[in-house]
C-alpha positions as CSV (number, residue, x, y, z in Angstrom):
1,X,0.0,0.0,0.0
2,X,1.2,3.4,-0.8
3,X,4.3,4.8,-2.7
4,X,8.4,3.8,-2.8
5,X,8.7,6.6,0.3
6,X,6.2,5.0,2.1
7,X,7.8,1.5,1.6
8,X,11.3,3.2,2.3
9,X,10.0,4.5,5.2
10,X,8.3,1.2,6.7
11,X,11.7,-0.8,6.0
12,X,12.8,2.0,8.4
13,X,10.8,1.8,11.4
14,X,11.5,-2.4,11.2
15,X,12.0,-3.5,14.4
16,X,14.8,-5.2,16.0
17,X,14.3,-8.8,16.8
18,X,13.2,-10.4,20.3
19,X,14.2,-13.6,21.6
20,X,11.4,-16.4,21.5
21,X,11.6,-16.3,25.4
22,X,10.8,-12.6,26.0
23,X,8.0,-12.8,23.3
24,X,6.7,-15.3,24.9
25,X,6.9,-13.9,28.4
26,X,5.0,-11.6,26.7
27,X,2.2,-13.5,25.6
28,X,1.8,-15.5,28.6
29,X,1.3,-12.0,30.9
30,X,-1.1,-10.6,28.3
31,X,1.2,-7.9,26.9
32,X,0.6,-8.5,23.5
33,X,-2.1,-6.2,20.9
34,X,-2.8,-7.6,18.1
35,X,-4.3,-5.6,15.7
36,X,-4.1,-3.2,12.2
37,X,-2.0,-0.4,13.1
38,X,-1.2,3.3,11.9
39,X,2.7,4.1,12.6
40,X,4.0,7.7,12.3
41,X,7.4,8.1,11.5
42,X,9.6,9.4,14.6
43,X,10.7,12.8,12.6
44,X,8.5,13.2,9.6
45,X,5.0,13.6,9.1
46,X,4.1,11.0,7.5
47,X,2.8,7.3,8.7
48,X,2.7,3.6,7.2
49,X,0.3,1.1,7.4
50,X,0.4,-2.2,8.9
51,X,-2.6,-4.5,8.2
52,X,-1.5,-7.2,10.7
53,X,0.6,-6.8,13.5
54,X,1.4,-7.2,17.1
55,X,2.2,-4.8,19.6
56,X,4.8,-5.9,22.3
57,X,5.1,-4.2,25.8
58,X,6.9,-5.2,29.5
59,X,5.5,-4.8,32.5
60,X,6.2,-0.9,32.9
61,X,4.2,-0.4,29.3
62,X,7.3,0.1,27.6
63,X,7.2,-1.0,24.0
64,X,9.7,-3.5,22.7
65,X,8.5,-4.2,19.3
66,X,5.8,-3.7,16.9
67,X,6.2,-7.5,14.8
68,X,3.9,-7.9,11.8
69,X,2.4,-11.3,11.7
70,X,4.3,-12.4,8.1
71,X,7.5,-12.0,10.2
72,X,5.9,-13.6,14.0
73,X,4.7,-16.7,11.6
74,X,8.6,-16.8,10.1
75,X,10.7,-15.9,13.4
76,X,8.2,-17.3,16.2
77,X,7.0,-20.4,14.5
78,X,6.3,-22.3,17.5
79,X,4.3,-19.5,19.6
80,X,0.4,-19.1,19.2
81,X,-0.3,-15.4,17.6
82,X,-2.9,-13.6,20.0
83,X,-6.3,-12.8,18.8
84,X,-7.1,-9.7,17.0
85,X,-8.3,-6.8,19.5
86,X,-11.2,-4.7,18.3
87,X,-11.4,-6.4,14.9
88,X,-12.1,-3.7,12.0
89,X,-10.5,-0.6,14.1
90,X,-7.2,0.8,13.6
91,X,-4.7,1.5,16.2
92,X,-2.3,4.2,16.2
93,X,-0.7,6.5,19.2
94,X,-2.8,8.4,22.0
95,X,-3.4,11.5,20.8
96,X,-1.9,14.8,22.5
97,X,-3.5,18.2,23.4
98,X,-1.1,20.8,23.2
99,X,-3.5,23.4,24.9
100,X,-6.6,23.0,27.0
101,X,-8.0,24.9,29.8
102,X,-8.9,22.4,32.9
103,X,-10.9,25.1,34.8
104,X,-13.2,26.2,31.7
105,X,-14.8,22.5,31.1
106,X,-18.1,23.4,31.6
107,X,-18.1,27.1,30.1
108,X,-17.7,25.4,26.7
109,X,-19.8,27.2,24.1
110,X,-19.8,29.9,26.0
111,X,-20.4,32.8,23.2
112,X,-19.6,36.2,25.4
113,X,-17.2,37.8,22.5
114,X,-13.7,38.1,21.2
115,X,-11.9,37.6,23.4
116,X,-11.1,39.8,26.0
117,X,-15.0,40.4,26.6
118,X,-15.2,36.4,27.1
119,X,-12.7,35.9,29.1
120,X,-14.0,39.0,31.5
121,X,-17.7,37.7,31.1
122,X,-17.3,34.3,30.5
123,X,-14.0,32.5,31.8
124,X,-12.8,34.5,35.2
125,X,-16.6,34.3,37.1
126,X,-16.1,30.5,36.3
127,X,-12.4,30.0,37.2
128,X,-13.2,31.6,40.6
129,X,-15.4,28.6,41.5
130,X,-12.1,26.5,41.8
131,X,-11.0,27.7,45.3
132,X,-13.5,24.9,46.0
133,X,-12.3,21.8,46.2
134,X,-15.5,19.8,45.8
135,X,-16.1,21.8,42.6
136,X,-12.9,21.3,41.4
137,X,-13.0,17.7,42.1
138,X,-15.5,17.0,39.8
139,X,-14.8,19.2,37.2
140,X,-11.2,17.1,37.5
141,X,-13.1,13.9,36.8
142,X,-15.2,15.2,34.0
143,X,-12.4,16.9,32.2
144,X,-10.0,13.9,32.5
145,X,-13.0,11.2,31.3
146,X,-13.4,13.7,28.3
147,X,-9.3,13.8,27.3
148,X,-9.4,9.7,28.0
149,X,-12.8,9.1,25.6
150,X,-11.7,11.2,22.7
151,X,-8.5,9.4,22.5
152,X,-6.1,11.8,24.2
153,X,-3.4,10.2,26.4
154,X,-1.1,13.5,27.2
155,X,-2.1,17.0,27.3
156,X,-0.7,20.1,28.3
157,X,-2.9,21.7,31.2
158,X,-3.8,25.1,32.3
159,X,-4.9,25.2,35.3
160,X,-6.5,27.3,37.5
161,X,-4.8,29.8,39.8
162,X,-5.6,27.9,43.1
163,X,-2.6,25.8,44.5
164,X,-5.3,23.1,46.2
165,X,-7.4,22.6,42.5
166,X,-3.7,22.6,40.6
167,X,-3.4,19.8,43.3
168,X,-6.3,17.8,42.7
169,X,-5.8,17.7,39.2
170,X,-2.4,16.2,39.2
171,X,-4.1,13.2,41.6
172,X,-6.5,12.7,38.9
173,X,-4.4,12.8,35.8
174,X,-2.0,10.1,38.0
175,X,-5.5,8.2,39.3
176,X,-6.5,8.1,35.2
177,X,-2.9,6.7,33.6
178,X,-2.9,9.9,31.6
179,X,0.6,12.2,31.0
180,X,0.5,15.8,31.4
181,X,2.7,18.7,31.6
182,X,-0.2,20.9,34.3
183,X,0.4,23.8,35.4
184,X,-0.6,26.4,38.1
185,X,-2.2,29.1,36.0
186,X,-0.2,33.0,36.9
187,X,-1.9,36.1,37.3
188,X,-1.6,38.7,39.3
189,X,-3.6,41.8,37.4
190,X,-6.1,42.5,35.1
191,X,-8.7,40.3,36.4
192,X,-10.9,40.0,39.6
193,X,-9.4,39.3,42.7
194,X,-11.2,36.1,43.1
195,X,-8.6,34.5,40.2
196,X,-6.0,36.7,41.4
197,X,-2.7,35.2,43.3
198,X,-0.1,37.8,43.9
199,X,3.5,37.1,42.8
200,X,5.2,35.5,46.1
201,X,2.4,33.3,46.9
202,X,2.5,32.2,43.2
203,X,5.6,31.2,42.9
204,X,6.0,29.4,46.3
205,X,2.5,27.2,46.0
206,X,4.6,26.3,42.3
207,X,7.4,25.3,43.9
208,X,5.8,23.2,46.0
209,X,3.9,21.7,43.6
210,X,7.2,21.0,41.6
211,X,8.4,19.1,45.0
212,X,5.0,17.1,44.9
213,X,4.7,16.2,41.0
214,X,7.1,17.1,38.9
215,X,8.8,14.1,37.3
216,X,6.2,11.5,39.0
217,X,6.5,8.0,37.0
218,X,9.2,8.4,35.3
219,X,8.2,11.8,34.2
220,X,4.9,10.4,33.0
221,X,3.3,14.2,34.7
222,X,5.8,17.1,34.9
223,X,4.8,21.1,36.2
224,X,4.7,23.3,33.4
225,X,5.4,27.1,34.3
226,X,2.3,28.8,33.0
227,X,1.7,32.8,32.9
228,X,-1.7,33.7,31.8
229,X,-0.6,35.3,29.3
230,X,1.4,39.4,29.7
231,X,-1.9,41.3,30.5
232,X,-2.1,39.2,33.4
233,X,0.8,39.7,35.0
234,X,3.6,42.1,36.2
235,X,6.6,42.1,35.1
236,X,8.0,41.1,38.6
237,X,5.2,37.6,38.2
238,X,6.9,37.1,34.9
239,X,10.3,37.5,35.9
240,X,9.5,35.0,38.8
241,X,8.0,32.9,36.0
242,X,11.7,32.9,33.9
243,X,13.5,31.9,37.0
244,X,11.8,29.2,38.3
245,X,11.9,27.7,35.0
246,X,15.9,28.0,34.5
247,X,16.1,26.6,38.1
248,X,14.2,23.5,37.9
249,X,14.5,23.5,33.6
250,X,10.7,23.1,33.5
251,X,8.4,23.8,30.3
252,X,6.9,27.0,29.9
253,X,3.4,27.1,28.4
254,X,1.3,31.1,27.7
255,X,-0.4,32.7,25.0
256,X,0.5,35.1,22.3
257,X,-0.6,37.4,20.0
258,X,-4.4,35.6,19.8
259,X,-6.3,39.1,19.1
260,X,-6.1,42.6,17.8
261,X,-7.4,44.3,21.0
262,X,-5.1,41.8,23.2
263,X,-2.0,43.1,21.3
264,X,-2.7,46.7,21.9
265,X,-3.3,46.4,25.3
266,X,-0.1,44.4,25.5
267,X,2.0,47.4,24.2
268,X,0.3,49.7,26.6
269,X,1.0,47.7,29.3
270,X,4.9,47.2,28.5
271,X,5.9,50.1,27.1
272,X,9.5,48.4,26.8
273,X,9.1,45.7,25.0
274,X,10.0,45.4,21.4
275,X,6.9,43.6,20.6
276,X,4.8,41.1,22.4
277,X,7.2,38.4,22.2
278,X,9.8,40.9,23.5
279,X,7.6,40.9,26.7
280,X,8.9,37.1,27.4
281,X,11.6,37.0,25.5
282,X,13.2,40.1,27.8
283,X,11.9,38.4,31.1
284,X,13.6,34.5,30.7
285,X,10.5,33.0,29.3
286,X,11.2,32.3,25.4
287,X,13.8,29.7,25.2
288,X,13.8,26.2,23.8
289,X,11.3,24.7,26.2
290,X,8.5,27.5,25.6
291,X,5.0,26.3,24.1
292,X,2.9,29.0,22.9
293,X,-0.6,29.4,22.0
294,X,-1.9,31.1,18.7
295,X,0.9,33.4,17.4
296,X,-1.8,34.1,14.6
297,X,-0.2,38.2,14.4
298,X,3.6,37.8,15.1
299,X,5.6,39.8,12.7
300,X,8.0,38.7,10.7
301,X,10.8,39.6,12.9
302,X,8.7,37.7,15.6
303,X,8.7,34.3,13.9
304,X,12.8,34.6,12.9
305,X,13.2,35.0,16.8
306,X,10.7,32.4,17.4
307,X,12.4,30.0,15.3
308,X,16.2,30.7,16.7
309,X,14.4,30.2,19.8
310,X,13.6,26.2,19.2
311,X,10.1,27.6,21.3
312,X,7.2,25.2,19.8
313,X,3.5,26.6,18.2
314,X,0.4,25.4,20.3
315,X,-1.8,25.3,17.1
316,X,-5.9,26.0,18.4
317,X,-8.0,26.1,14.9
318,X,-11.2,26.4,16.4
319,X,-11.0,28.4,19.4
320,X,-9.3,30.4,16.8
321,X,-12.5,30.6,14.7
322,X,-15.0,30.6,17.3
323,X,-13.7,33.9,19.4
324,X,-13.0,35.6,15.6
325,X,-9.4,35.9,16.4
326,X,-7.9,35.2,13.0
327,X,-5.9,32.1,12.3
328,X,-2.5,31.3,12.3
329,X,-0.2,31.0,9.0
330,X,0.6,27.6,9.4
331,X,2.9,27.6,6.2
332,X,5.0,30.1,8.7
333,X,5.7,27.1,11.2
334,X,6.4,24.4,8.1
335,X,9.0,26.5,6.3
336,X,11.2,27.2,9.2
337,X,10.8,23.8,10.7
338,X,9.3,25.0,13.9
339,X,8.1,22.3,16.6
340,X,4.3,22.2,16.5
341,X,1.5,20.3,18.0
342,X,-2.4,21.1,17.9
343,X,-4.5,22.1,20.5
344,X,-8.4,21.9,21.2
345,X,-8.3,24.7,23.9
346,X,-11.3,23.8,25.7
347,X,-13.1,26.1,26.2
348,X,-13.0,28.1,23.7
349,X,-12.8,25.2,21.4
350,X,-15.4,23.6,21.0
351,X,-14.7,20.1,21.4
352,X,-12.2,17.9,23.5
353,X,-11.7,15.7,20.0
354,X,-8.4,16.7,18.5
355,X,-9.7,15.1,15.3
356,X,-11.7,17.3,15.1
357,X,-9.2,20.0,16.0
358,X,-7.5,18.5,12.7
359,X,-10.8,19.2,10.5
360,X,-10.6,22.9,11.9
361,X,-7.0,22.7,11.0
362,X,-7.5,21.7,8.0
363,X,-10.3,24.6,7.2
364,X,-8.0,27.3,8.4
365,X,-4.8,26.1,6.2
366,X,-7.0,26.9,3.5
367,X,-8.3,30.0,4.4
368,X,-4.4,31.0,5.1
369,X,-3.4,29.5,2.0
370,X,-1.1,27.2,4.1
371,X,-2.3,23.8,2.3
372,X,-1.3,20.5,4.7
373,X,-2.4,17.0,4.2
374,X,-4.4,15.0,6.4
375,X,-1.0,12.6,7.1
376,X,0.3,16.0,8.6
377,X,-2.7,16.7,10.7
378,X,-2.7,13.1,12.0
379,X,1.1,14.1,13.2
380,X,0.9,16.9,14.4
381,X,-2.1,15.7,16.6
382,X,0.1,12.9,17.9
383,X,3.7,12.4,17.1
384,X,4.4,16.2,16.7
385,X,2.9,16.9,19.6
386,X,4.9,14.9,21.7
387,X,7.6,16.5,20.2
388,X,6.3,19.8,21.3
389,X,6.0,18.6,24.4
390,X,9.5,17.5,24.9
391,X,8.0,14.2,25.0
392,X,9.8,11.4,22.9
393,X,8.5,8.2,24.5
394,X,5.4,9.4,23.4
395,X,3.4,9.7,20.3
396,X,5.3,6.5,18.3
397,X,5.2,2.9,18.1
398,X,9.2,2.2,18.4
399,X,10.9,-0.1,20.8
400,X,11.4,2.2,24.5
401,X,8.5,4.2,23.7
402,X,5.3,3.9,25.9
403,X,2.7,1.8,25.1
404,X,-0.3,4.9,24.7
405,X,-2.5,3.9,21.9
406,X,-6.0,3.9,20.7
407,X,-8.1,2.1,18.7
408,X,-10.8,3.8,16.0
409,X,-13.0,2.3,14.0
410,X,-13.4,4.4,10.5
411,X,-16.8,5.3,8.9
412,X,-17.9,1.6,7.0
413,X,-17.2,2.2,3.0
414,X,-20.8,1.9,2.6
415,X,-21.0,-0.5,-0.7
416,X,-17.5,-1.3,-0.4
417,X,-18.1,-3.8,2.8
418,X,-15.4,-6.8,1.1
419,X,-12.4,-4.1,1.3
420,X,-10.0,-4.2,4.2
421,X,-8.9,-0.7,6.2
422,X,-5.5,-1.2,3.5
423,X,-7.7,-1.2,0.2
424,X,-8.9,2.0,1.2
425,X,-5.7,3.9,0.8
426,X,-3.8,5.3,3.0
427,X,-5.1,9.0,2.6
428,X,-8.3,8.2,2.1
429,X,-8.4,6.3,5.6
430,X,-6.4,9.1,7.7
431,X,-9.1,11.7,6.1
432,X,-12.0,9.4,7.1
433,X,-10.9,8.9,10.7
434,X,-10.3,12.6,11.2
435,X,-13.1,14.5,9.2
436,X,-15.8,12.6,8.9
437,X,-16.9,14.4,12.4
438,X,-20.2,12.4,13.1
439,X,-18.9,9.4,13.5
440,X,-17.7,8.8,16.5
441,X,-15.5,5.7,16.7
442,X,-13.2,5.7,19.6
443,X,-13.3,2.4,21.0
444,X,-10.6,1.9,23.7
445,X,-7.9,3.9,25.1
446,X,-4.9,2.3,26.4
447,X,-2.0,4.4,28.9
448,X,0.8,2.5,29.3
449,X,-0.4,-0.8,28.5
450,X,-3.0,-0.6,30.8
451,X,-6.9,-0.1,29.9
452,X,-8.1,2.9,30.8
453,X,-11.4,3.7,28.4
454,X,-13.3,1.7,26.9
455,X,-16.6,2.5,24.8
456,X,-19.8,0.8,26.2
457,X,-21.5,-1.9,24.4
């Protein structure tokens, strides 16, 4: 199936052989999916398909080979080849959120406005509900059940700006199998004092929150240093922000330049700066470990910066569309090779689904004449992601990667019911499992070998 690249790129990703005794250990503990399988490649986006194969993984969910079944029958001759699991779906790696909002589960669809208006209407009324535990218990249950039913196995998290809900959600994400870079959300102006945490307290309730969770199961959650975004925070937050994450070398996720009015009040409120990314980039927060949000209106000059920056593009389509901000040009991120995932930034997106965050990726590369294929979406919504996340074990199907899949079944080819997944075509498979938006078909969710969704009968 597919083209000489594609078959140059499957003799690529061969695995290395395992001894008949560690396969079957394997087998006999129940480490062993058998299945049809989507495989990105590590660096490119692109990804081969493998009608027939079995996934291998030890006891800590690390994978140790993906084995197609012509090759178990010729190097295991003697060993029984598992059962298919979830005949007719595909598999392929858990898919990763790049940007979400923890404490604005429930305000999704919340039409208050552009931005600015929403967030003052909309988003900072709801976010003060979180100094309540109970409250943001639950909405820590509903938000991680919604990441683990649409597929996604890692996200990056803003939280809210309360140390006891920033807390709770770690618990859950390590209760739930899912990986995470969460973070304590900054801000310490421009809002009500209800969200409000001034600088000090801020950065000590982070620290201790490093000492609690960063790096728990072998790095399976990490703290992510997270500032609002400039407008809401002083410089002195900000500055607090860049140090903390030199000292401990932590991630740094924010937002920039996601609306017109939000730009101009940025320049007001730093004078200084050369431009909004100045405002980071003068205060220790633009480096090679910074994810940010949007940049649909950085200048030229912003994106050459950007790039000798090695930061990484949180890509949000349809929050993007739905708060009329503009979208993004991704052809800017492609031609200079910058690390990019997507995001559903719930919730202002719309939708915890990031296939449907690649649909809405999809519409905007038109609209910014910034054409990408659905193999790309698929990527960037798994595999690049990961990457964006500083995340290599994750997002692939090679030997030492962890074992965070999920299975879909695609839309039937109604009148085509005799033709396997593989007589589809490659393309025309990728686009059915991540545009055809009605049909639901996540079927089971797997973190680290371990079942952790599955869809009810």
């Amino acid at each position: 199936m597919g083209t000489q690249d594609q078959r140059l790129t499957k003799d690529e990703l061969d695995s290395p052989s395992l001894s008949q005794e560690l396969v079957s250990l394997q087998l006999l503990s129940g480490r062993a999916l058998r299945g049809t399988w989507l495989r990105p490649h590590p660096s490119r986006p692109t990804w081969v398909y493998i009608e027939d194969a079995v996934l291998l993984y030890n006891e800590q969910g690390e994978i140790l080979s993906l084995i197609e079944v012509e090759n178990w029958l010729r190097q295991y001759p003697s060993l029984s080849l598992p059962s298919v699991h979830r005949p007719g779906a595909v598999w392929l790696p858990g898919f990763v959120d790049t940007h979400v909002h923890y404490p604005q589960t429930n305000i999704i669809g919340s039409a208050s406005g552009p931005l600015l208006d929403w967030l003052e209407t909309s988003v900072f009324p709801e976010e003060s509900k979180f100094a309540h535990d109970q409250y943001a218990q639950l909405v820590a249950d509903r938000f991680t059940d919604s990441l683990l039913r649409n597929g996604t196995t890692c996200a990056a998290v803003f939280s809210s700006s309360h140390v006891s809900a920033t807390d709770l959600l770690f618990k859950t994400f390590a209760a739930t199998g899912l990986s995470g870079e969460i973070g304590l959300t900054l801000m310490d102006r421009g809002a009500p004092a209800a969200v409000l945490c001034e600088a000090s307290e801020a950065l000590a309730g982070s620290e201790r929150l490093i000492e609690s969770w960063h790096g728990y199961d072998e790095g399976r959650l990490g703290f992510c240093v997270t500032p609002r975004f400039g407008l809401s925070c002083t410089p002195e937050l900000l500055r607090g922000a860049g140090r903390l994450a030199q000292d401990h070398q932590l991630m740094v996720q924010t937002h920039i330049s996601e609306n017109r009015a939000e730009l101009v009040a940025t320049s007001e409120a730093f004078p200084t700066a050369k431009d909004y990314l100045g405002v980071y980039e003068d205060l220790g927060l633009l480096h090679e470990r910074s994810l940010f949000a949007h940049c649909i209106w950085l200048s030229e000059d912003e994106w050459r910066r950007f790039q000798a920056a090695e930061a990484a593009v949180a890509h949000c389509p349809d929050s993007n569309f739905f708060l009329g901000s503009g979208q993004m040009p991704l052809s800017e991120v492609r031609s200079r090779e910058v690390r990019m995932g997507l995001g559903s930034d719930v919730g202002a997106g719309r939708s915890f689904s990031m296939r449907k965050a690649c649909a809405r990726a999809y519409d905007a590369s038109r609209i910014t004449e910034s054409a990408v294929t659905p193999q790309e979406l698929l990527w960037y919504a798994t595999r690049g992601g990961a990457i964006a996340l500083h995340r290599p074990r994750l997002g692939a199907l090679e030997p030492g990667s962890f074992a965070d899949v999920v299975a879909i079944t695609p839309p039937p080819a109604i009148g085509q019911e005799d033709l396997s997944l593989g007589e589809r075509g490659l393309d025309t498979l990728i686009s059915q499992l991540i545009f055809c938006e009605d049909w639901q078909g996540t079927e089971e969710v797997i973190c680290r070998g371990i079942s952790r969704w599955e869809r009810d009968e």
